[in-house]
N, C-alpha and C positions, 0 to 999 in steps of 0.2 A: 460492585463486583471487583473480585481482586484479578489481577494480570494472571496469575493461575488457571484459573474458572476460566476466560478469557479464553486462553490459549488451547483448554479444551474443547471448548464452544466453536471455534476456529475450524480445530482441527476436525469436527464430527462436523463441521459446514460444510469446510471447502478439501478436507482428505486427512489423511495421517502423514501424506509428502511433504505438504504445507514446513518450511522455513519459516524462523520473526528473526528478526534485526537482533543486535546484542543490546539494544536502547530501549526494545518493544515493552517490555516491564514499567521501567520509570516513564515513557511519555502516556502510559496507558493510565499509570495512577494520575496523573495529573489531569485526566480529563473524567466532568462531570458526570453523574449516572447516566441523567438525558444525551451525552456526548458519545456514550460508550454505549449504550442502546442505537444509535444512532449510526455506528462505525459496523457496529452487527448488522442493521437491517442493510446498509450501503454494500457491503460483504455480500448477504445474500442477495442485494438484487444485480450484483457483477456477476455472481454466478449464474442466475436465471436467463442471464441475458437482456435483462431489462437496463441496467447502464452500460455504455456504450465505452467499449476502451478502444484504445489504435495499437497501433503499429509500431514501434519503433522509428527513427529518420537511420541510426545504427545501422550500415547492412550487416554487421556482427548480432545484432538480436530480431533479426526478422524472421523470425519462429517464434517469437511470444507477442501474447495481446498485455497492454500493461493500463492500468486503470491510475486516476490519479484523483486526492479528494483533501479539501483543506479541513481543520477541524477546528474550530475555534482559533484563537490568535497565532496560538505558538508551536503548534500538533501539526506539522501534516502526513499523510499515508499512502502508500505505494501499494498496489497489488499487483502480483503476476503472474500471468498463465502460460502455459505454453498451448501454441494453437491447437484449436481442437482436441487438448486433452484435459491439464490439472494445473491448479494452482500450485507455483511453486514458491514462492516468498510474499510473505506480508513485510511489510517499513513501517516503522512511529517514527518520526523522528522531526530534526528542527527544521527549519526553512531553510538552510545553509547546507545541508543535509541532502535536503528533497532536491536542493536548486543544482547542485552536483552528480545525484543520481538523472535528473533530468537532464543534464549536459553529457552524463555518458550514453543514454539513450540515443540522443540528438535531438534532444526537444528544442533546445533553447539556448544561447548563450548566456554562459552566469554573469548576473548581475552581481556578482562578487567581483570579479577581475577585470570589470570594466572591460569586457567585449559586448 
């Protein structure tokens, strides 16, 4: 499937509000058919309710549920909602990436700067 299709597929999932990253293209070609079927069905079962996302630690984003899913070695993915309504950004991007947006979150301290 091309990042096109994708972004369609996306958009008729999770709304026409739905946001991607400036990267979501190139880290989507690189992941396998089985990889990219795989990041749809994780999609749709975040929106079903069936995986479980949190909260922010941020009290700057404590109005969104944000999901988090690794993809193979070098992929990983952000989803995010705001509560009780829509999804509003999907993320591809690297681990260096992910590990920054999860530090403005307040998930975690990045294992990049050695905090």
């Amino acid at each position: 499937m091309n990042p096109e299709e994708a972004r369609q597929r996306l958009h008729k999932l999770l709304g026409e509000q739905l946001e991607f990253n400036k990267d979501f293209d190139n880290y989507f070609s690189l992941l396998k058919e089985t990889m990219q079927q795989d990041l749809l069905k994780w999609c749709n079962d975040c929106k079903e309710n069936i995986t479980q996302g949190s909260v922010p630690r941020n009290p700057r984003y404590k109005d969104r549920w944000v999901f988090f899913r690794k993809i193979g070695r070098g992929v990983r993915c952000t989803l995010v909602k705001i509560k009780n309504s829509t999804f509003i950004n999907i993320y591809l991007f690297s681990h260096k990436e992910y590990d920054d947006l999860r530090l403005e979150y307040g998930y975690k301290k990045s294992s990049y700067y050695g905090s």
